[in-house]
C-alpha positions in Angstrom: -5.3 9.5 51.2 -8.4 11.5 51.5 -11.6 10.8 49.7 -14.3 13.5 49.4 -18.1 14.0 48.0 -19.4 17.1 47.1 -23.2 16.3 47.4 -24.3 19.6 45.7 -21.5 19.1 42.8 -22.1 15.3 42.9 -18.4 14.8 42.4 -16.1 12.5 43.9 -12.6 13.1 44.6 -10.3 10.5 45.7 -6.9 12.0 46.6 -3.7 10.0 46.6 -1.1 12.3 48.0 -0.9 15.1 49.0 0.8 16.7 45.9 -0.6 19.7 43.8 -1.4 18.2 40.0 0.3 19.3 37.1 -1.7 17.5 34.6 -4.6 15.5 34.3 -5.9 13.0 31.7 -9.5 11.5 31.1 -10.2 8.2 31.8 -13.3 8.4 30.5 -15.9 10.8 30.3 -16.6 12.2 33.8 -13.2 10.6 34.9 -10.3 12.7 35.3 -6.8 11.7 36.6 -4.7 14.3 38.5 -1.3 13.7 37.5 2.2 14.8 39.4 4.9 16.6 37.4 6.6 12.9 36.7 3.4 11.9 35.5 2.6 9.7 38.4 -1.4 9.6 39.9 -1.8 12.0 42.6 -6.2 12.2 42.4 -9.3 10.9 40.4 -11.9 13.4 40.2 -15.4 11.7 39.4 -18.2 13.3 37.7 -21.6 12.5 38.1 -20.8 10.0 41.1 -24.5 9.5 42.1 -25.3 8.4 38.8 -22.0 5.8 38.6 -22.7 4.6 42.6 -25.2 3.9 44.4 -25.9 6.3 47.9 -25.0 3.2 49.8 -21.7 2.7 48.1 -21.0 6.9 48.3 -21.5 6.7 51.9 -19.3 3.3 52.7 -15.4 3.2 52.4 -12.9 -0.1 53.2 -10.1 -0.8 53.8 -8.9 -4.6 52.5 -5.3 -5.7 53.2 -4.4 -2.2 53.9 -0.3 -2.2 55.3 -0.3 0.8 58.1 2.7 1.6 59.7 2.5 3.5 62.8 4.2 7.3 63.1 4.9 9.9 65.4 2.7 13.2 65.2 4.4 16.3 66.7 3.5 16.5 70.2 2.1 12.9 70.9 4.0 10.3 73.3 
C-alpha cells in the first residue's frame, strides 16, 4: 500500500496494489476509485483533500490491527 499527497494538486491518492487501473468509478464528487480489469479496487484518488481533512489528519497515518507477515527482500539475511 502506498498513500501519497500532492500538496500543490491537493490530491490524495491511496494506492492498494500495485496494479495499473483499467477503470475507475466516482464515489462521489472528487472521489474516484481505480479499478483492476476484474473490477476489484486497486486506488482512491481524492480531490480537494485539504478541504475534506484537516492538515493534521493529511499529515498522520495508522495502522489499527494491521496483520504483517514478514518476507524476504533479495539480498537481506
Amino acid at each position: 500500500m502506498k498513500i501519497t499527497y500532492d500538496a500543490e494538486a491537493d490530491v490524495l491518492y491511496i494506492q492498494l496494489r500495485d496494479v495499473t487501473p483499467i477503470d475507475s468509478m466516482d464515489v462521489e464528487e472528487g472521489v474516484t476509485a481505480e479499478l483492476d480489469g476484474q473490477g476489484h479496487l486497486v486506488a482512491l484518488e481524492i480531490l480537494d483533500a485539504s478541504k475534506r481533512m484537516t492538515p493534521r489528519e493529511l499529515a498522520s497515518v495508522h495502522y489499527e490491527n494491521l496483520l504483517l507477515t514478514a518476507t524476504t527482500t533479495p539480498g537481506s539475511s
